[in-house]
C-alpha positions as CSV (number, residue, x, y, z in Angstrom):
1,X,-5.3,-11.0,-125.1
2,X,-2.4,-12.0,-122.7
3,X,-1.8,-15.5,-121.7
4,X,-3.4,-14.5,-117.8
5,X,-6.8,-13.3,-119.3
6,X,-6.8,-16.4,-121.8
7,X,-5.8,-18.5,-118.8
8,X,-9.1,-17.1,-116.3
9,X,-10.8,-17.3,-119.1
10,X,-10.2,-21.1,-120.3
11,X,-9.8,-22.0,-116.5
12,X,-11.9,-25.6,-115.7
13,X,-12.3,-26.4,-119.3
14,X,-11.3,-29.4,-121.3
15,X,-8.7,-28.5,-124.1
16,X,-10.3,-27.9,-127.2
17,X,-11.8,-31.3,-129.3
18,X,-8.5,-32.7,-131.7
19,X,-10.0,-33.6,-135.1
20,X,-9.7,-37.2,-136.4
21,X,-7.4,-38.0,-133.7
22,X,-5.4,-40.5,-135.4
23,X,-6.1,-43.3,-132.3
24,X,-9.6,-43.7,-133.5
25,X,-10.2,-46.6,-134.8
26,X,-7.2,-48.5,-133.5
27,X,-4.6,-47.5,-136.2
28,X,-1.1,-49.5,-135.7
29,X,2.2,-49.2,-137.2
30,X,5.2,-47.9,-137.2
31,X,4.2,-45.5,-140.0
32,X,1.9,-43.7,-138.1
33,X,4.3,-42.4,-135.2
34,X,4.7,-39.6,-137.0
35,X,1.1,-38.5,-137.6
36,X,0.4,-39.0,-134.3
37,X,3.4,-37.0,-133.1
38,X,2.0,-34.5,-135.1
39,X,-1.4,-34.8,-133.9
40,X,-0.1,-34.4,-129.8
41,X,1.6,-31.2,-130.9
42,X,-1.1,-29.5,-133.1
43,X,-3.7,-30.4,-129.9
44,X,-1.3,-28.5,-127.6
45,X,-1.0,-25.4,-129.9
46,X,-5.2,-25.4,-129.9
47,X,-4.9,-26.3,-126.1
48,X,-2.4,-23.3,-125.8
49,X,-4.5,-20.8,-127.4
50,X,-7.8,-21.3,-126.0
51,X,-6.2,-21.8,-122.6
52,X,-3.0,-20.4,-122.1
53,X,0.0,-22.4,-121.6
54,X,0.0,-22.6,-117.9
55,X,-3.7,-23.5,-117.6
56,X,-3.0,-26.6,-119.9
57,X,-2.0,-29.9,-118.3
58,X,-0.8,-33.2,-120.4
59,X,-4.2,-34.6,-119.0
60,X,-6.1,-31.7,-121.1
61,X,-4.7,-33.0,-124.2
62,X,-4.6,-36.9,-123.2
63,X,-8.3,-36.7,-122.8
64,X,-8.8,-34.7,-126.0
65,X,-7.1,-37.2,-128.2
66,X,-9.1,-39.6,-126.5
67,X,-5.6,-41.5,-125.2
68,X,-4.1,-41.9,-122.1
69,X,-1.2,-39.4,-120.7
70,X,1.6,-42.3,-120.9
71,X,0.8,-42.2,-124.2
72,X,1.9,-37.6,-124.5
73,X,5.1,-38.8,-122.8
74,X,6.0,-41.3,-125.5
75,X,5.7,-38.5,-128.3
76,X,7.4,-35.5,-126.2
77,X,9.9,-35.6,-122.7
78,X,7.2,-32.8,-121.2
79,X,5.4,-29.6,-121.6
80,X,8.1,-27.6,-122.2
81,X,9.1,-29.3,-125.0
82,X,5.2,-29.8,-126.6
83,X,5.8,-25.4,-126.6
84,X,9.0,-25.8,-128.1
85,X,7.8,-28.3,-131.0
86,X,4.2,-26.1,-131.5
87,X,6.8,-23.1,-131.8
88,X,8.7,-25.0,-134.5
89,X,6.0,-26.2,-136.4
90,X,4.7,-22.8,-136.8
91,X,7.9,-21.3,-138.0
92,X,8.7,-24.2,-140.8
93,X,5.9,-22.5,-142.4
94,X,7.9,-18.9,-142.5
95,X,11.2,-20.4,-143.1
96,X,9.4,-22.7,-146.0
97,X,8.1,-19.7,-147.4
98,X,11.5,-17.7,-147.3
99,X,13.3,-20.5,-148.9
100,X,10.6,-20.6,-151.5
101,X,11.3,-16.6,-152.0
102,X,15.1,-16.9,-152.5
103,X,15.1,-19.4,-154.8
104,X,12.7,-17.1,-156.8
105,X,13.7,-15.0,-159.5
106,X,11.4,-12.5,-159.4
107,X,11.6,-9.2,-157.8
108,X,12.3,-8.6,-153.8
109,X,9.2,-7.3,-153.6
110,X,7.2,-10.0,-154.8
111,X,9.5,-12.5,-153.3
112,X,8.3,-10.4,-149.6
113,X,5.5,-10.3,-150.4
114,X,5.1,-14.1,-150.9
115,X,6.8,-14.5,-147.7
116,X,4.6,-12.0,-145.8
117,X,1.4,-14.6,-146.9
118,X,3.2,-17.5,-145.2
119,X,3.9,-15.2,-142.6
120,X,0.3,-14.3,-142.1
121,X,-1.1,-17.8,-143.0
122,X,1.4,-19.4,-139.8
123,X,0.0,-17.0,-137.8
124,X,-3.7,-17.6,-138.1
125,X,-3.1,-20.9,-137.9
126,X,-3.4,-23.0,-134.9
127,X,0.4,-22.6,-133.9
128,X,0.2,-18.7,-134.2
129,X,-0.3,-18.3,-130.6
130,X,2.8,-20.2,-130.4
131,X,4.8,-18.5,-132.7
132,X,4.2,-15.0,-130.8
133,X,3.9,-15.7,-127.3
134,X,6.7,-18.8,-126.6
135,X,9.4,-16.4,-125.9
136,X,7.3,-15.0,-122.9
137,X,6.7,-18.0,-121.3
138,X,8.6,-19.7,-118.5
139,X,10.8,-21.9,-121.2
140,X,13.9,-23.0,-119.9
141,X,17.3,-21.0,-120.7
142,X,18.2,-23.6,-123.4
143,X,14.9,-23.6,-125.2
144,X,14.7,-19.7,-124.6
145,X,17.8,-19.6,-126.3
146,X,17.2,-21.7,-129.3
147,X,13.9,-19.7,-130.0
148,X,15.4,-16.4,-129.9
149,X,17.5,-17.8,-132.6
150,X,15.1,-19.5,-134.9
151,X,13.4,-16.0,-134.6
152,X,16.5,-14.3,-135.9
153,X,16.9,-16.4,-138.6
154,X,13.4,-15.3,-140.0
155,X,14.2,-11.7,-138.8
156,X,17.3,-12.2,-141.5
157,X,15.7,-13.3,-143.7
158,X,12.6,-10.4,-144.6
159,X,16.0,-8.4,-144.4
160,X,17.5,-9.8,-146.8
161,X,14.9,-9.5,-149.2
162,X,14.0,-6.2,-148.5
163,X,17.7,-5.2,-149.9
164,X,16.9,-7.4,-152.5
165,X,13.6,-5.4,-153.5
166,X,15.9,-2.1,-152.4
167,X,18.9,-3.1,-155.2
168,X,16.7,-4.0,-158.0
169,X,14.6,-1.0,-157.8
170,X,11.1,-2.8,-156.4
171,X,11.1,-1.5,-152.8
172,X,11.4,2.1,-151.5
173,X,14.6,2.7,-149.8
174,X,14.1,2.6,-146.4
175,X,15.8,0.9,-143.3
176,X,15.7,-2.7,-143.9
177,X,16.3,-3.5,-140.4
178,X,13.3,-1.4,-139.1
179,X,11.2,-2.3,-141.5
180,X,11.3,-5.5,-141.3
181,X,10.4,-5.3,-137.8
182,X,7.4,-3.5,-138.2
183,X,6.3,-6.2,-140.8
184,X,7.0,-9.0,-138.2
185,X,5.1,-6.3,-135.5
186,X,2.5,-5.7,-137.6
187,X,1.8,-9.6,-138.4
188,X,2.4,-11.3,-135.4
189,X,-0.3,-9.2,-134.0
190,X,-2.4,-11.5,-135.9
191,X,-2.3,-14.1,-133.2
192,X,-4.0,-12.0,-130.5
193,X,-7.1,-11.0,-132.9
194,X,-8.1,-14.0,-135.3
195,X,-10.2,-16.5,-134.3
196,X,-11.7,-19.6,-136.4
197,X,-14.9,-18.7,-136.5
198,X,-14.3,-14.6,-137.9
199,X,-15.9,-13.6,-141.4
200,X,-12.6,-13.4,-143.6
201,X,-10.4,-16.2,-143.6
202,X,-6.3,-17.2,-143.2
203,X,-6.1,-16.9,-147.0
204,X,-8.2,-13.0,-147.2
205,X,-6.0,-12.0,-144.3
206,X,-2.9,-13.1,-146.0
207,X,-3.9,-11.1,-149.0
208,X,-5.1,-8.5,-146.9
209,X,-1.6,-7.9,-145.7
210,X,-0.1,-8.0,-148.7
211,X,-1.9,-5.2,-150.1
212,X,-1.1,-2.8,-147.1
213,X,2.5,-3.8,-147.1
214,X,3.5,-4.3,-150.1
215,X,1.6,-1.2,-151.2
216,X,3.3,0.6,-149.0
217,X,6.8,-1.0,-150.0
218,X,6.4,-0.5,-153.7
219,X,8.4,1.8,-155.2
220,X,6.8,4.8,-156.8
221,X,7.5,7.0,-159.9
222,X,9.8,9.4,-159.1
223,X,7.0,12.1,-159.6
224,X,5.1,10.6,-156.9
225,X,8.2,10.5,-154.7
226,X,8.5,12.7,-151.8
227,X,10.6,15.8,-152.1
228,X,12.4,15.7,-149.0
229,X,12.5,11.9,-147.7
230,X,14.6,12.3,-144.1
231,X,14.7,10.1,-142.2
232,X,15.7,7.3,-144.7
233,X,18.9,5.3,-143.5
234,X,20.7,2.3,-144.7
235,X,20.7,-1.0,-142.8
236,X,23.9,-1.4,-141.0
């Protein structure tokens, strides 16, 4: 769904209920800034994907975490930057997961596939929306700019272990640059079908992925193997 037909379609309602919003019961300190930064961005990533970033105001999310809108302004400088910080928080998941994978030492093809579950867990998750759709919204050149290049860094990274599965015999060869666009394709797409409230679960989709993909990534006996496989390039 685009952000214009999420937009109509959340226009003239609140932003979605925050759980436990950390201001409940009048919690004080200096320890708890940064649960309740965290709690202002994960309400904008809900806010974002029920509503659309355009149709959400700082006064949608002041009212859901039950605070007032001085209050958003003392966690983030303004919207902008609440997309920014919802975009980020979704992406430490991928690049947790990818740093997990390289420091692995078993094959590249169970290192990706480890990486294509925190892939596909990031993106059912309440920042997925985030994660796919930033990019398209009106960001600033600077912020556009830095998110194109957190995206590259994750881009780089399937790559690279998609060689890795390549050299030690685990993945197919195939073009590591295309393929790992059509595992980021194929995942992100997540975002614009899974809702909360679906039959399977962030967990059986994750799996779920991993079986197509990484089936179709495994390496098969050469007996199995096609006879004429064109079309097969190196990544340059």
């Amino acid at each position: 769904m685009s952000d214009r037909r999420r937009s109509s379609a959340g226009r003239g309602r609140a932003a979605p209920a925050s759980p436990a919003s950390p201001w409940v019961g009048g919690r004080r300190g200096r320890r708890d800034h940064g649960l309740k930064r965290e709690a202002v961005i994960r309400a904008a990533a809900r806010a974002f994907n029920a509503q659309g970033y355009h149709h959400t105001s700082l006064d949608d999310l002041a009212a859901a975490l039950n605070v007032t809108k001085p209050t958003i302004y003392y966690y983030v400088a303004n919207k902008e930057q609440l997309l920014f910080e919802c975009f980020r928080a979704g992406l430490e998941q991928i690049q947790a997961s990818i740093r997990a994978a390289e420091a692995s030492p078993q094959s590249g093809l169970a290192r990706l596939n480890e990486v294509i579950r925190g892939y596909a867990r990031a993106v059912a998750s309440d920042y997925g929306w985030c994660l796919v759709r930033a990019e398209d919204q009106d960001l600033g050149p600077e912020t556009g700019r830095h998110i194109k290049t957190l995206k590259s860094g994750i881009d780089q990274g399937i790559r690279r272990l998609i060689r890795a599965g390549i050299e030690d015999g685990s993945i197919e060869q195939c073009d590591a640059k295309i393929t790992a666009f059509a595992i980021a394709g194929a995942l992100n797409w997540i975002a614009h079908w899974y809702r909360e409230d679906q039959p399977l679960t962030a967990e059986q989709i994750a799996e779920a992925f991993v079986d197509v993909l990484g089936r179709g990534l495994s390496c098969r006996p050469s007996h199995l193997a096609p006879q004429n496989p064109g079309g097969v390039h190196s990544d340059k």
